[in-house]
N, C-alpha and C positions, 0 to 999 in steps of 0.2 A: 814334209811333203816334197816331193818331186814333179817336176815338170821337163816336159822338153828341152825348158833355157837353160835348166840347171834347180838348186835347192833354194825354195821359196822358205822366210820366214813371215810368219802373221803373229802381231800385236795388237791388243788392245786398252785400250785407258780405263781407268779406273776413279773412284771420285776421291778425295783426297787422298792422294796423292803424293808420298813422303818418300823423297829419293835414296838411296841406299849412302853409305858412306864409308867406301872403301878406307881399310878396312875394320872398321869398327865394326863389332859382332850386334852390338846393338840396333845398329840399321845396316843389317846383312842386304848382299848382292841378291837381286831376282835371276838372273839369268847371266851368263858369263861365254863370253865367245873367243878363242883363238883363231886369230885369222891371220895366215900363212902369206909373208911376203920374201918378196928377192932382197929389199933394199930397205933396212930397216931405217936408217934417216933415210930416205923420201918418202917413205910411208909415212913415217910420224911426220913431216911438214905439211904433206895431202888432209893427215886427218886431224890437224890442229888448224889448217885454213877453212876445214870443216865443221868448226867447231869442237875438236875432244880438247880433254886439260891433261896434262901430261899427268899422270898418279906418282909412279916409279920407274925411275930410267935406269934404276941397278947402279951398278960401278961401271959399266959402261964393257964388260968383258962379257955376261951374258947374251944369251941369242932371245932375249925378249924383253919388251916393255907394258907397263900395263895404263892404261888410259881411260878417262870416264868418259861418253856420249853426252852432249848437251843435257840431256836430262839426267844424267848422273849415273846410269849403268856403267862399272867396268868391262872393260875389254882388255885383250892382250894381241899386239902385235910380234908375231914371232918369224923369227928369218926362218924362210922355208927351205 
């Protein structure tokens, strides 16, 4: 969905409730987002004061990391 401000995402819960476990195939990701930064560590301190856990930080030579949200969905922050 699109809006004036920009791209809206809508979520909803569900009853129990069993978090994914990057990445274990056994309890696969629901949804997966790359989200494009300038400055990959200040990004990653913004969103581990946010609450994410850091998954994979690579070797440290790649242009991405991938990270789970409070409730355990992955994400990847990628230098934009």
């Amino acid at each position: 969905m699109h809006t004036d401000s920009g791209l809206v995402l809508a979520f909803q819960g569900v009853d129990e409730y069993v978090p994914p476990r990057w990445p274990d195939p056994a309890r696969p990701q629901h949804f997966h987002l790359d989200v494009d930064v300038p400055d990959l560590d200040r990004a990653q301190r913004q969103v581990l004061r946010l609450g994410a856990t850091l998954l994979d930080e690579g070797d440290g030579t790649r242009g991405w990391r991938v990270y789970a949200d409070p409730a355990g969905h992955p994400f990847c922050l990628v230098r934009g």
